[in-house]
Backbone bond lengths (Angstrom), bond angles and torsions (degrees), N, CA, C in turn:
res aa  C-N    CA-C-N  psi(-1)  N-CA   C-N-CA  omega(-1)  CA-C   N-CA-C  phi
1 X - - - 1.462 - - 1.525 108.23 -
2 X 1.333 114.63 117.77 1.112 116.46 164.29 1.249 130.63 -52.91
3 X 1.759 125.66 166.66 1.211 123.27 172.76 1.660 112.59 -91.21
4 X 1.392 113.22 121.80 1.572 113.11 -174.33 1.645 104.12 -70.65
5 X 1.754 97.26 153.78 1.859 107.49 -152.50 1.687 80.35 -115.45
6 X 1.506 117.66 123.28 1.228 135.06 145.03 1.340 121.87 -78.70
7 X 1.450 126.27 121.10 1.289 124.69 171.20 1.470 107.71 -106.82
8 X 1.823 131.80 150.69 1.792 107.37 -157.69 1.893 65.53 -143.54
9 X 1.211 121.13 101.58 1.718 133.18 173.35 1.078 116.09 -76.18
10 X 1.369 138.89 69.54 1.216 123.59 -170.86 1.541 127.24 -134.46
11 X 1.356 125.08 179.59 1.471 133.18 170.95 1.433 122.45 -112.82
12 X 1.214 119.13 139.54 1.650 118.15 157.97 1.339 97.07 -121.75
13 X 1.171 87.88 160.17 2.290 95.43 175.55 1.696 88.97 -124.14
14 X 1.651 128.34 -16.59 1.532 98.47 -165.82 1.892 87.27 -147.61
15 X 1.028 121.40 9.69 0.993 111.62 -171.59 1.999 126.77 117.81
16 X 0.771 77.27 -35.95 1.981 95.21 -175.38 1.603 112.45 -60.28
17 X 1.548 111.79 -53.40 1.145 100.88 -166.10 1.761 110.70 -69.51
18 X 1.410 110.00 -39.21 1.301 132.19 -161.53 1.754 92.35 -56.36
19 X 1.635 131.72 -24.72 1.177 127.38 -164.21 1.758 81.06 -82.43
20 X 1.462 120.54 -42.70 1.472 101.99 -170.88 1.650 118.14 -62.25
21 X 1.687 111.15 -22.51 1.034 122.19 171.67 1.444 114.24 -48.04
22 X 1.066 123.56 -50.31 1.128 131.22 -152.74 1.674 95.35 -79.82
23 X 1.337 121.39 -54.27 1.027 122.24 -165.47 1.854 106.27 -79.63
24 X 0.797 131.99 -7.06 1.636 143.73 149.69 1.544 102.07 -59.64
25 X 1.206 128.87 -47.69 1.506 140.28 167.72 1.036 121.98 -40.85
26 X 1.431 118.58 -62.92 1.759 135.28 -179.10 1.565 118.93 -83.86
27 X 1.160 104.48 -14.50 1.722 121.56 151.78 1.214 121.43 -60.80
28 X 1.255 104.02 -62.48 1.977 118.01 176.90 1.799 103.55 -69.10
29 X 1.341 106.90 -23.07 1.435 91.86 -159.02 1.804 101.38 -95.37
30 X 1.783 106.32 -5.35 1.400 99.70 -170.93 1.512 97.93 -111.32
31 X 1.592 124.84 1.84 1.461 110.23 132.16 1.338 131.25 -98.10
32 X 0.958 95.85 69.56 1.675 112.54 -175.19 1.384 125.20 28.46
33 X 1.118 105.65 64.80 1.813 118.96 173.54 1.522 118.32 -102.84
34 X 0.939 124.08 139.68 1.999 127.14 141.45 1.386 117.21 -48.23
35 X 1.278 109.24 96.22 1.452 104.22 -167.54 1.547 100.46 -104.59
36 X 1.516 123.42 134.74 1.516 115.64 144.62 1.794 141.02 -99.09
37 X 0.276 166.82 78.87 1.139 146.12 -166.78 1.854 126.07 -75.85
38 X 1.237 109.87 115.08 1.373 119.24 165.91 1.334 145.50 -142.85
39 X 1.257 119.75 143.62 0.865 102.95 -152.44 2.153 116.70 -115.32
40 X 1.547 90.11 152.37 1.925 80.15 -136.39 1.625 112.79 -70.10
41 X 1.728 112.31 2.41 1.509 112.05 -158.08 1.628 84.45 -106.59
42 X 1.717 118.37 20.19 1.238 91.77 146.87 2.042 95.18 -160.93
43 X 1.339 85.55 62.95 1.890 98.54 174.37 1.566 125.43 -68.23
44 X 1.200 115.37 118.17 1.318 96.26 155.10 1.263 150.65 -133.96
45 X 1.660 154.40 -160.41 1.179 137.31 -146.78 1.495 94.38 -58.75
46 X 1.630 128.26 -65.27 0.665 124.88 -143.85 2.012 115.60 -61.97
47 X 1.569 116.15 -35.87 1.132 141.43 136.28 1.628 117.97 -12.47
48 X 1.619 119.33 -65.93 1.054 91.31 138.99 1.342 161.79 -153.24
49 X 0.883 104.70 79.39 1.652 135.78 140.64 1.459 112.46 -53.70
50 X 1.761 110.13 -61.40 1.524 93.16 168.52 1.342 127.89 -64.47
51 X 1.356 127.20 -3.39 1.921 115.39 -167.83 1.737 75.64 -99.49
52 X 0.863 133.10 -11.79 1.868 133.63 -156.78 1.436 91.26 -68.48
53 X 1.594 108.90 -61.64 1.443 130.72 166.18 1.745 133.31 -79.08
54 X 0.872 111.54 32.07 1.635 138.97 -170.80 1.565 74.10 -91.56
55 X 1.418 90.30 165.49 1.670 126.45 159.73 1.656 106.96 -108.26
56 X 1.329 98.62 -47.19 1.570 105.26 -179.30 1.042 107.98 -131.74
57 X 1.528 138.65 157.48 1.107 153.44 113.48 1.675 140.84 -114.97
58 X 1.250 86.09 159.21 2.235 95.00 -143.48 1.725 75.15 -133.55
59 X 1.841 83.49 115.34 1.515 114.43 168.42 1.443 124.61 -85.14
60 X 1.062 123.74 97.76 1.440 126.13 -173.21 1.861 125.18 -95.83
61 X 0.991 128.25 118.80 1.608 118.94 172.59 1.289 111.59 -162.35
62 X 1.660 110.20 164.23 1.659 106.33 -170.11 1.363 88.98 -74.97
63 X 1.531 108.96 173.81 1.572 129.55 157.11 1.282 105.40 -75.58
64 X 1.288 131.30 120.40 1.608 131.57 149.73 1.288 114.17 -116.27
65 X 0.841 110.79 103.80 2.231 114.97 159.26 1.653 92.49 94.48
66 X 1.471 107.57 29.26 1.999 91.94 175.73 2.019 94.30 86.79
67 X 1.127 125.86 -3.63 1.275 88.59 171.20 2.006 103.68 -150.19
68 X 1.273 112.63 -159.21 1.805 99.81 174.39 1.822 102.57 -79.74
69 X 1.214 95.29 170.57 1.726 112.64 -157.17 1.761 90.68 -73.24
70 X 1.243 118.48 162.82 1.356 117.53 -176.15 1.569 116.34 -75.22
71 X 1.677 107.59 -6.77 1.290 106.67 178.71 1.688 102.29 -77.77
72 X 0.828 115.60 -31.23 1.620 133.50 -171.39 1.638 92.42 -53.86
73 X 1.323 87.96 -76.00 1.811 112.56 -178.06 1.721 97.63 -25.99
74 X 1.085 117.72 -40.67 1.460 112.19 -140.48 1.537 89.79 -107.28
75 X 1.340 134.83 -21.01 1.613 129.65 137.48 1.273 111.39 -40.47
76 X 1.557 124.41 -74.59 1.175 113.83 -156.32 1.424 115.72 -64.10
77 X 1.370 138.48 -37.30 0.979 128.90 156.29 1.663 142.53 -35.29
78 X 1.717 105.87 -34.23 0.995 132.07 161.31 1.923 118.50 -72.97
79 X 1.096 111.65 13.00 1.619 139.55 -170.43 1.501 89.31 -97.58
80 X 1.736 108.53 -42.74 1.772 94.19 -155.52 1.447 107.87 -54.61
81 X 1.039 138.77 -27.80 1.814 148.16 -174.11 1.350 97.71 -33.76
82 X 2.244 116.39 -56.62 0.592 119.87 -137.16 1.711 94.13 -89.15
83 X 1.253 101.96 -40.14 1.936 117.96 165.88 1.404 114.65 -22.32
84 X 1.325 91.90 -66.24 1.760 100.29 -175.91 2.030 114.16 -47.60
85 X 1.268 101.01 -35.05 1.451 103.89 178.38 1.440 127.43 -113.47
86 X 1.591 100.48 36.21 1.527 116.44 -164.54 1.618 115.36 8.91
87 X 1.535 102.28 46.80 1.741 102.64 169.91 1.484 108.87 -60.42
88 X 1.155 125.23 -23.08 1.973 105.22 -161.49 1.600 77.90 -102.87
89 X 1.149 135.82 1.59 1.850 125.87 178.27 1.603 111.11 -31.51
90 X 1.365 143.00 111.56 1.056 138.15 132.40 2.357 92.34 117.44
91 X 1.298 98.33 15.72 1.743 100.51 177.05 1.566 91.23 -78.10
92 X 0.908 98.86 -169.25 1.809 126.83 -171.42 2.225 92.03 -108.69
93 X 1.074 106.30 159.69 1.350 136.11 158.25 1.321 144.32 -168.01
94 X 1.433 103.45 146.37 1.741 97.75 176.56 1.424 96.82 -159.90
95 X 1.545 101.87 -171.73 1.656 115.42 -164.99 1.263 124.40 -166.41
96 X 1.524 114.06 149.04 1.595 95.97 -174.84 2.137 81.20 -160.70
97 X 1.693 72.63 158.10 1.292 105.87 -165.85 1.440 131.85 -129.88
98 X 1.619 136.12 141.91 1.418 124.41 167.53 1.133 109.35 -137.39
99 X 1.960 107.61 161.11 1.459 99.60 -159.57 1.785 83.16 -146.37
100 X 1.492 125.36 -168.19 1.182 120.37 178.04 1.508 109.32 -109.86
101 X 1.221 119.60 4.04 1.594 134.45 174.52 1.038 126.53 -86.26
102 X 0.908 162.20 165.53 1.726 148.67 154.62 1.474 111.33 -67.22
103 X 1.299 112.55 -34.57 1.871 124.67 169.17 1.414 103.36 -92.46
104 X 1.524 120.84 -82.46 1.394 133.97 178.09 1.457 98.33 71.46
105 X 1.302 144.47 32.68 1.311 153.93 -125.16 1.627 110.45 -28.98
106 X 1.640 108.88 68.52 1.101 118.44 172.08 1.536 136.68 -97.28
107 X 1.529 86.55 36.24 1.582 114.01 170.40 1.141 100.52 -111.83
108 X 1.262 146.14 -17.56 1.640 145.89 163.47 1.636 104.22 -70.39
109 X 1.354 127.50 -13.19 1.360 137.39 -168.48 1.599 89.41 -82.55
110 X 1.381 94.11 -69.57 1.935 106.15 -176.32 0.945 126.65 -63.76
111 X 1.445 109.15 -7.16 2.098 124.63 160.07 1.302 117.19 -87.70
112 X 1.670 112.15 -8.14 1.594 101.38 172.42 1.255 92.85 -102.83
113 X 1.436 119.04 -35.51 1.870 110.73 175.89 1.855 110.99 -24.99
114 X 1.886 96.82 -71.75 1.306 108.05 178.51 1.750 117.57 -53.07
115 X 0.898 85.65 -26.55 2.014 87.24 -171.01 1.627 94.41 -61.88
116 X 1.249 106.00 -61.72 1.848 103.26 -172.66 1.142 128.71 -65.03
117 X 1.569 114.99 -11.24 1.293 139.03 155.30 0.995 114.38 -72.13
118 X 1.154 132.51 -50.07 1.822 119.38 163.07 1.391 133.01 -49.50
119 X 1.744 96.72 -27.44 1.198 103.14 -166.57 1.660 103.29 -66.48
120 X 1.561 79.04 -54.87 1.820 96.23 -179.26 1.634 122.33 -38.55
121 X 1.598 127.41 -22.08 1.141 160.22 -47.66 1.854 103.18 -80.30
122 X 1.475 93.09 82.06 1.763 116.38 164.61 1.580 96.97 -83.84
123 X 1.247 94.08 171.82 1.618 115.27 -166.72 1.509 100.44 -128.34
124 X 1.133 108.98 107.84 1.962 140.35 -169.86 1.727 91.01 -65.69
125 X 1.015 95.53 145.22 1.859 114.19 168.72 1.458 93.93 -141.83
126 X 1.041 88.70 122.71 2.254 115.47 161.80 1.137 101.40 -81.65
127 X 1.558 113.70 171.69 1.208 138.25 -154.41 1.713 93.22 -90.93
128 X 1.270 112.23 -34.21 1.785 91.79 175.95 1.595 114.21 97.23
129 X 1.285 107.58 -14.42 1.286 103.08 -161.43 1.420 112.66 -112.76
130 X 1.188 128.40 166.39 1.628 117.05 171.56 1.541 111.45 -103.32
131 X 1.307 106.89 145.44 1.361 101.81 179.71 1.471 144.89 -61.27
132 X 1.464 116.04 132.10 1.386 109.34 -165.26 1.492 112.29 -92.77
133 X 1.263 123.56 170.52 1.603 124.17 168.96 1.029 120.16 102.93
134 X 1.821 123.19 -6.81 1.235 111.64 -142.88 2.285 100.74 -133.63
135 X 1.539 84.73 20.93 1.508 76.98 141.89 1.626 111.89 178.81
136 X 1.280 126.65 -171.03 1.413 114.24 -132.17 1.710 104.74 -85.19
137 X 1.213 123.63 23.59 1.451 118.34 163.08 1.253 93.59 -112.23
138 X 1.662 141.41 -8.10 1.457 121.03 179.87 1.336 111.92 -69.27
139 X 1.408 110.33 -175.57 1.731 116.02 162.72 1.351 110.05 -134.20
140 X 1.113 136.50 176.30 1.697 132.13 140.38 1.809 117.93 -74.05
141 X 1.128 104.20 16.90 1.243 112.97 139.70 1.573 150.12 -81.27
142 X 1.566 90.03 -23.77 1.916 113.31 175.54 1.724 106.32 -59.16
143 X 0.907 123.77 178.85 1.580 148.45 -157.42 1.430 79.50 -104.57
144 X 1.555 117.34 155.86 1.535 122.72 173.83 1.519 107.93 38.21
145 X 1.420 115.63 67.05 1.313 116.60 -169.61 1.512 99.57 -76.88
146 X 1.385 113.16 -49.68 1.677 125.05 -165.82 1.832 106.99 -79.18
147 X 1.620 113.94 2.61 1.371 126.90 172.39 1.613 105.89 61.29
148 X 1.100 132.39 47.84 1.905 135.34 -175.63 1.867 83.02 -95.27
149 X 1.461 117.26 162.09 0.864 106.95 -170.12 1.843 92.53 -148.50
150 X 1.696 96.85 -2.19 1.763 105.33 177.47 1.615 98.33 -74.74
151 X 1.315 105.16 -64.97 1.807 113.67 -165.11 1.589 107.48 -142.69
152 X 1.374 100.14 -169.15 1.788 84.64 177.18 1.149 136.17 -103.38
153 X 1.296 144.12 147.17 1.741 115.22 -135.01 1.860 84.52 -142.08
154 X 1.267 95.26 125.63 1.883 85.79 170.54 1.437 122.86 -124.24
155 X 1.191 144.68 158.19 1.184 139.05 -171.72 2.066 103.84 -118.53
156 X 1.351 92.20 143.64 1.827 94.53 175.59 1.814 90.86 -170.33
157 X 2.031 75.14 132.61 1.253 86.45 -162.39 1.563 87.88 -68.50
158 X 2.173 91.23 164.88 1.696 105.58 -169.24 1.718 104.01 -75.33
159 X 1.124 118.31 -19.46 1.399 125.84 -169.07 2.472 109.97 -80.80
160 X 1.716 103.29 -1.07 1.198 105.46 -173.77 1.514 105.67 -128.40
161 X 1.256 101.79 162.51 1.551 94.00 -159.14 2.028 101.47 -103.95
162 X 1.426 129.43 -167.79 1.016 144.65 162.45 1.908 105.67 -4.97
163 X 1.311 99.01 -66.14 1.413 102.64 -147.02 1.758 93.00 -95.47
164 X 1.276 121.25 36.92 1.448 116.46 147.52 1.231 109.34 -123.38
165 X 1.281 116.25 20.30 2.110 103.47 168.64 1.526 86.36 -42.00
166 X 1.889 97.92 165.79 1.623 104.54 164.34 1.168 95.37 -94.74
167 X 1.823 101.11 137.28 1.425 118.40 155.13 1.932 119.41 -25.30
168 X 1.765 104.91 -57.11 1.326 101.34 173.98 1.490 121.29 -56.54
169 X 1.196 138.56 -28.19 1.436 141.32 -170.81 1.519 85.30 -79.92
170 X 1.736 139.09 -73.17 1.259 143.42 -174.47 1.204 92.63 -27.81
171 X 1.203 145.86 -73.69 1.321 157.96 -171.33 1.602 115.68 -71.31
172 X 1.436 127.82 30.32 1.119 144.04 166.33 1.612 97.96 -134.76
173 X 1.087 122.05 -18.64 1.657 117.79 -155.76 1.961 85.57 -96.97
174 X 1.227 94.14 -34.93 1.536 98.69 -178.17 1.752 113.89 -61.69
175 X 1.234 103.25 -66.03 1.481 110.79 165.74 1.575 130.95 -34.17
176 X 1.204 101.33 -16.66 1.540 113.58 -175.62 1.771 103.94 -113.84
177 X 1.588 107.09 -5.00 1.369 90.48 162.43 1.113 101.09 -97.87
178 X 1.472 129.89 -24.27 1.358 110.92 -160.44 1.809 97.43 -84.53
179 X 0.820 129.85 -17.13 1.115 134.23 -179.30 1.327 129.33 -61.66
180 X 1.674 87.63 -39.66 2.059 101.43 164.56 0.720 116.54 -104.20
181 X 1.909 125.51 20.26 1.437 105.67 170.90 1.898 94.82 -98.99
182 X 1.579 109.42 -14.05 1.312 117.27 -176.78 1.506 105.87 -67.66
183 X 1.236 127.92 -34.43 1.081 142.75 174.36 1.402 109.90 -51.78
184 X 1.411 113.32 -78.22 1.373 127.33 178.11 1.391 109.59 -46.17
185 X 0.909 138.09 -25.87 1.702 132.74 171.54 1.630 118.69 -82.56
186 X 1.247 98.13 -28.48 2.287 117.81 178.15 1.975 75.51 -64.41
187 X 1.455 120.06 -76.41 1.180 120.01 -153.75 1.556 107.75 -72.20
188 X 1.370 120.01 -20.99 1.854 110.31 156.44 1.648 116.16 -32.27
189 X 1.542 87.51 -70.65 1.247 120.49 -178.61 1.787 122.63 -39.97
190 X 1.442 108.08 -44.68 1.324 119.43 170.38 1.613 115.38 -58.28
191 X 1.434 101.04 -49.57 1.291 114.14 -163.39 1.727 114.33 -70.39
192 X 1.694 99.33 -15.54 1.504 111.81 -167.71 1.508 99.30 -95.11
193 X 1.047 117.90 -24.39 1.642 124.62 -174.22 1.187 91.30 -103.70
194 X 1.446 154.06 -53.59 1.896 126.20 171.07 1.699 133.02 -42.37
């Protein structure tokens, strides 16, 4: 049995998301995945080739203006190549996101994640988790602090840099790698026994 290949496609514009990157990374990579990480506003051929050959890939970008950053935009569009020849047909996907709001409507972020994932027609994995924060023994310390239930969604205020993501979101961004790299091995596994 092979080792299943995580690809984590993503953007930062200031620093923030790339910390979720990372921690989407050490998730996938501490259930034993091939993890890459890259990032798409500066991709190349060889880059992808690897998401071509991924098992999964997990779309990452801040929220700007209600939707992913235009560098994002300007990946996914650059996806159609892959559209036309339903190469990513039947991979795994997911996504996660930060914004400076507590909403920042960065569930419209994780609805275009899924949208291009359908298109592609990959098969979306949610975060799995139930939402935390939301009654009087929680904290904003719990897992799924901001309660999204598409991908993992983090908030940092616009006024702080990189190294104040919340620990709890870091620790939601993680869960969702390890989660699709658990995934990606159930569906190794399927594919090796059909």
């Amino acid at each position: 049995m092979t080792t299943p290949v995580v690809a984590i496609a993503y953007h930062s514009g200031f620093g923030h998301t790339a910390v979720l990157a990372e921690a989407v990374r050490a998730g996938a990579a501490d259930a034993g995945a091939e993890v890459h990480l890259i990032k798409v506003d500066e991709i190349t051929d060889a880059q992808w080739e690897l998401l071509d050959r991924a098992d999964a890939i997990v779309f990452g970008s801040p929220t700007y203006m209600g939707t992913a950053s235009g560098a994002f935009h300007v990946f996914a569009e650059a996806t159609s190549k892959r559209w036309f020849g339903q190469d990513w047909k039947d991979k795994l996907a997911a996504g996660f996101t930060n914004s400076g709001s507590k909403s920042g409507d960065k569930l419209h972020t994780l609805q275009f994640f899924q949208i291009l994932a359908a298109q592609h027609g990959m098969n979306w994995i949610s975060l799995g988790l139930h939402p935390g924060w939301n009654n009087s023994a929680g904290s904003e310390n719990d897992l799924n602090r901001l309660g999204v239930f598409t991908g993992a969604a983090a908030q940092t205020n616009v006024d702080e840099g990189p190294d104040a993501v919340h620990k709890a979101d870091i620790a939601t961004a993680e869960h969702l790698g390890h989660r699709v790299a658990q995934t990606a091995r159930v569906f190794r596994r399927g594919l090796a026994a059909a």
